[in-house]
N, C-alpha and C positions, 0 to 999 in steps of 0.2 A: 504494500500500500504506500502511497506519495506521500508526503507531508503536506497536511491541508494547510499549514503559514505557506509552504513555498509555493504551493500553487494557487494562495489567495495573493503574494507578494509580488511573486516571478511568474505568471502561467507565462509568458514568453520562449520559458526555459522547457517546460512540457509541451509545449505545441512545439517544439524542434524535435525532442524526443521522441514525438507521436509521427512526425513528417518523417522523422529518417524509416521509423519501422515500417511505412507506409499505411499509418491509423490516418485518419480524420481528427485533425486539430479544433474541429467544432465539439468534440468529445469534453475539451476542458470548458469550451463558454457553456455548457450544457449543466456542467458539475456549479459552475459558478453561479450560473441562475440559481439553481437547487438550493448551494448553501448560502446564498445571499438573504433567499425566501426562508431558509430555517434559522439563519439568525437573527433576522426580522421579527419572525415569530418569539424566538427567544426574548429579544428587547420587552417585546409587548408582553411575555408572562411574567418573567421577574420582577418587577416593579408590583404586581398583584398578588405574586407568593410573599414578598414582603410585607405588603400593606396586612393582607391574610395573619401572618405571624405577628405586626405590631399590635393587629386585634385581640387576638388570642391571649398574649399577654397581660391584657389588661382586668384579671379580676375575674368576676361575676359580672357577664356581658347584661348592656341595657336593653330594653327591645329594640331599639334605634341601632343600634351596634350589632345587634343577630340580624338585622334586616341589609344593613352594609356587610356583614358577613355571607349573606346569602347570596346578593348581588355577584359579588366579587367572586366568589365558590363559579357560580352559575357561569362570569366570563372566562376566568380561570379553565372553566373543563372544556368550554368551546375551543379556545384558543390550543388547549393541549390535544384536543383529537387532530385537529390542522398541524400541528407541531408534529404529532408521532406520522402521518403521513411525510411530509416534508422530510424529516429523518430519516425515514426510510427510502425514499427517493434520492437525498442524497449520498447516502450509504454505498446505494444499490452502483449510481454513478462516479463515483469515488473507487470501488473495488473491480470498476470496468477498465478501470487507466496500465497500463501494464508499467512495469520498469522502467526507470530513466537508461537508456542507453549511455554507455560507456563513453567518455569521448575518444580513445582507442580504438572502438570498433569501427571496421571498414562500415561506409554506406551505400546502400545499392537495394535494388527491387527484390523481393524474394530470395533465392542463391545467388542471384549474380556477383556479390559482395565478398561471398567467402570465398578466402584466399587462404590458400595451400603454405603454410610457414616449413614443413619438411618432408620428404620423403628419407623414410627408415628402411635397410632391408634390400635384399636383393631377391627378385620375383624368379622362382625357381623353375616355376610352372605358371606359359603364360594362358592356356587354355585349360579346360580339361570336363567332366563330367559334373554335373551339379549332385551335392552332397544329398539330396532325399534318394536320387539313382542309389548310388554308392550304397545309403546307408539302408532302404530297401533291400538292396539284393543281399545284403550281411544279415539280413534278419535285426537290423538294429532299430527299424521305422516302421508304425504301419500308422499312415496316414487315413487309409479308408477305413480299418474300423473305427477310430477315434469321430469321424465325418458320418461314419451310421449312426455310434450313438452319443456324441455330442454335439457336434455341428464341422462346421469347415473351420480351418485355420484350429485346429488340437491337435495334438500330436499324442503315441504312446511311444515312449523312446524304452529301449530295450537292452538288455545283454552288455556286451562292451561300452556302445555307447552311452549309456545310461552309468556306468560306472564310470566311466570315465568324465561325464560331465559333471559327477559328485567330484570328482579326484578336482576338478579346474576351481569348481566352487568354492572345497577346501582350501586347496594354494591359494587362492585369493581372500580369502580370510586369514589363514596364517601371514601371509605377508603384509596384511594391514595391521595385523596385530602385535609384530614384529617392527610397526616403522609407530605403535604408540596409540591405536585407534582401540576403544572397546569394541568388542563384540555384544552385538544386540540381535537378538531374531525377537521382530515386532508383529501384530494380532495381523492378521489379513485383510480385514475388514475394518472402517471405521467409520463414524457421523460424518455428515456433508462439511460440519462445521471448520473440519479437522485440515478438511482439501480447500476451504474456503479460506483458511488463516494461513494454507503454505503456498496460495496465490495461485491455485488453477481452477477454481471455481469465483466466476460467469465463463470464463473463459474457453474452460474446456469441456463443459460441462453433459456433451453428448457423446465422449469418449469412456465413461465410466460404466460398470456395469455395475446394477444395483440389485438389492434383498430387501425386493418388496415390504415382505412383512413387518421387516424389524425396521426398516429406512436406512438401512446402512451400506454406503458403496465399497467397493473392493478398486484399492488405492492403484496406479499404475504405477508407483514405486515407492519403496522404505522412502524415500527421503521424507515423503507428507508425513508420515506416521512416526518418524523418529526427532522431527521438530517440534512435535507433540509435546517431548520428555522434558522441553527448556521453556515453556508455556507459562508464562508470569513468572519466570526467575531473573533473579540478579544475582551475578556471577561476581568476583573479586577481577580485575585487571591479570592480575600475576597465574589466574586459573584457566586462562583463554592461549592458547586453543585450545577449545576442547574438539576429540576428534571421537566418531563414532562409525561402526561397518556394519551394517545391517545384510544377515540373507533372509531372503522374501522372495515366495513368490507371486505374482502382479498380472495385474490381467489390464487388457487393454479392447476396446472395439476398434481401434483404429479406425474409426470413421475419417471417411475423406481417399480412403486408400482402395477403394475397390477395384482390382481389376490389376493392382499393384502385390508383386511378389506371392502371389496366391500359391505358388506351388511350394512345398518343402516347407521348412520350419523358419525363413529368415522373417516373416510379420507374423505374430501367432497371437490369438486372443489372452494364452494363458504360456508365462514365462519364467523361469528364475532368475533371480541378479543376486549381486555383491553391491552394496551401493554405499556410497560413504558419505558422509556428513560435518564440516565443520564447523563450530562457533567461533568467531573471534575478532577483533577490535577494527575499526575501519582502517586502522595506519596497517594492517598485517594483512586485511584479505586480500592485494594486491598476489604479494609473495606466498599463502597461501593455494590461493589459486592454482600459480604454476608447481606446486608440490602437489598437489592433487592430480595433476597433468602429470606429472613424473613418476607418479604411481601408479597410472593407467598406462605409460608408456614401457615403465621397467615389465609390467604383469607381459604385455604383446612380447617384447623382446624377449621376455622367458619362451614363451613358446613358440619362439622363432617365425613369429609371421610376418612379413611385410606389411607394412602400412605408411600411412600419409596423416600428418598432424594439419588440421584445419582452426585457421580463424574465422569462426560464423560474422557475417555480418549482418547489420541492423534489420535487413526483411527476412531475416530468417531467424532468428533468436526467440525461443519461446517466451510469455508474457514476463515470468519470474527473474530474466537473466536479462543484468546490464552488460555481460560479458560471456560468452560462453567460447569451447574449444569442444573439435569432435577429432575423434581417432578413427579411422576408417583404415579397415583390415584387407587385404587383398581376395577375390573371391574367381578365382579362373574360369568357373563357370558362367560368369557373369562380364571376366575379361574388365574388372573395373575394384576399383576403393571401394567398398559399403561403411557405411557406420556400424561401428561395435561397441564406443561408449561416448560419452561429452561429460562434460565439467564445465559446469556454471557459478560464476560470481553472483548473486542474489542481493550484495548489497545489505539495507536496510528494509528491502522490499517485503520479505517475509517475518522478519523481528518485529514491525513498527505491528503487524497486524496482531501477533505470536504474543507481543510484550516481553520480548526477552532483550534483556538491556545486563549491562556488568558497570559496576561501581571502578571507577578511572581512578587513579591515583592523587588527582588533586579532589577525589570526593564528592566526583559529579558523576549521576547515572546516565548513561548513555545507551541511546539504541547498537546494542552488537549487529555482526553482518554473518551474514548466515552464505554457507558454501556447498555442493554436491558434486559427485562424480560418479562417474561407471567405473567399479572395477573389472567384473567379468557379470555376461549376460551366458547365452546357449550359442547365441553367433559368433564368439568365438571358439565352441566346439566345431560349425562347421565346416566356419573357416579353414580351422585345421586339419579338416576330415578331407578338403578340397584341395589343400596344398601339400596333402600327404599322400595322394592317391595315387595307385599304380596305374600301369596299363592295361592291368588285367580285371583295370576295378576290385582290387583290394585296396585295403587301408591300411598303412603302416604307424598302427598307434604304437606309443613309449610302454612299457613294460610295465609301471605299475597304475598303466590305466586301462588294462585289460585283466577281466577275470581269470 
């Protein structure tokens, strides 16, 4: 969420941020109508909650004074229905504004902007069989029962495979746990509330899949549900960074994506990740940031894939991220880069909503900046299942990631 002084002081500054992402700059006069009309309203009750309470104080009320009590009651509750509408209106437009972009980050339409900062890795294999092939005929996939009786985009992963993408999952927990991160496996499920205070609800809000009965959605990744855990705390200066790894599994509808990667496991409704999370001071999430990048980058280069380090620019960065980086893994069968994780700066964006602030050392509380990344998803099982494969369509897995 923005800071309502700087966008009632500077909306100048948010209508540039909204132009680079390619929003509509009419988003902030919109917001400012709203809270211009709710503070309006406010003017008008305050001065009648006062008058209210100087009444009150005085005694054993006269009938003259219960009849100006009544008056004032009677404007007082008009006024507040108009008030709690107004509020919610500008609530609703306030938590529509996404991110201030980065001044850092390229600007451009859509992807045009992101720009390639490195290529890692020597492509071993510039063609080859796509990994549902492969992992089919191993008995490692069976994509069509999972599509009888669950729907399309589910997978049953099997045998090796299935063991071995525990084995990737593990390494990437032990090595976050190893560079200082706790380990956390968070509930699956949680209130809208939860996705609305880590900034993807209005936003994304036809990607989730929900349970009915209880109203609870099922998160698209730990990170929503592990910002939960910092939810109205204040932290010490000297305890920040705090780092956190969450494994979860996460479900997604990928709306918007039809008719995109429908075969094999690369977009799947229901997935696992490694995901990490950090708290810490605005002077440090700069350099934070690129260590979250160097944990996503050391995990690839353990497992010897080729990839390309990307800087998102402004029309492609999701709502939450003033800055984000994506790693993209090489995929032969596809003859191109894929994403296999990204690592977003967040800012103050999800804290301001969250309330989690840490006490600074000259003894001012401060909104903290909150950080995410992919350690390991299933796509880089494929990846590696694609850069490993023979000519005879076997798979040359590593030795203790085979039963």
């Amino acid at each position: 969420m923005i800071d309502r002084d700087l966008l009632r002081q500077h909306p100048e500054i948010v209508k540039e941020s909204l132009t680079k992402r390619g929003e509509d700059p009419k988003l902030i006069v919109k917001y400012l109508e709203l809270d211009t009309k709710w503070r309006s309203l406010m003017a008008d009750v305050e001065p009648l909650r006062a008058k209210k309470n100087t009444l009150s104080r005085g005694g054993k009320p006269t009938p003259a004074v219960l009849k100006q009590a009544k008056e004032i009651n009677k404007k007082i509750s008009i006024i507040e229905e108009d008030l709690k509408k107004a509020e919610s209106l500008a609530k609703s437009a306030l938590l529509s504004l996404p991110n201030l972009v980065s001044d850092d980050v390229p600007v451009g339409e859509g992807e045009s902007a992101n720009k390639v900062v490195e290529t890692v890795g020597k492509i071993r294999l510039a063609e080859g069989r796509p990994h549902h092939e492969l992992m089919t005929k191993a008995g490692w996939l069976d994509l069509k029962t999972a599509a009888d009786w669950s729907g399309s985009r589910y997978r049953y992963l099997k045998g090796n495979a299935a063991w071995a993408h525990l084995q990737i999952m593990g390494e990437a927990l032990r090595m976050a746990v190893s560079h200082g991160f706790t380990p956390v496996i968070p509930p699956v499920m949680t209130k809208a509330e939860t996705l609305e205070k880590a900034g993807y609800l209005p936003f994304l809000k036809d990607d989730f899949f929900k349970v009915e009965r209880d109203e609870l959605l099922l998160p698209g990744t730990s990170e929503q549900t592990l910002l939960a855990l910092f939810a109205n705390k204040t932290f010490r200066e000297e305890e920040l960074p705090i780092r956190l790894v969450a494994f979860s599994t996460c479900f997604r509808r990928e709306v918007g994506s039809y008719g995109k990667d429908v075969e094999g496991m690369f977009r799947q409704h229901q997935f696992d990740k490694v995901e990490m999370v950090s708290v810490t001071t605005p002077e440090q999430s700069a350099e934070e940031h690129e260590f979250l990048v160097s944990m996503e980058e050391s995990f690839v280069k353990k497992l010897g894939l080729p990839y390309q380090k990307i800087l998102i620019g402004s029309g492609d960065l999701g709502p939450t991220a003033a800055k984000k980086y994506d790693i993209e893994a090489w995929f032969p069968s596809q003859k191109r880069y894929r994403e296999t994780h990204s690592a977003s700066n967040c800012t103050d964006f999800q804290s301001r909503r969250f309330s989690i602030k840490y006490r600074a050392q000259d003894g001012k509380e401060k909104l903290a900046h909150t950080l995410n990344g992919t350690l390991a998803t299933e796509r880089l099982l494929i990846s590696y299942i694609e850069n490993n494969q023979r000519p005879d369509g076997t798979v040359n897995l590593p030795r203790h990631w085979r039963i």
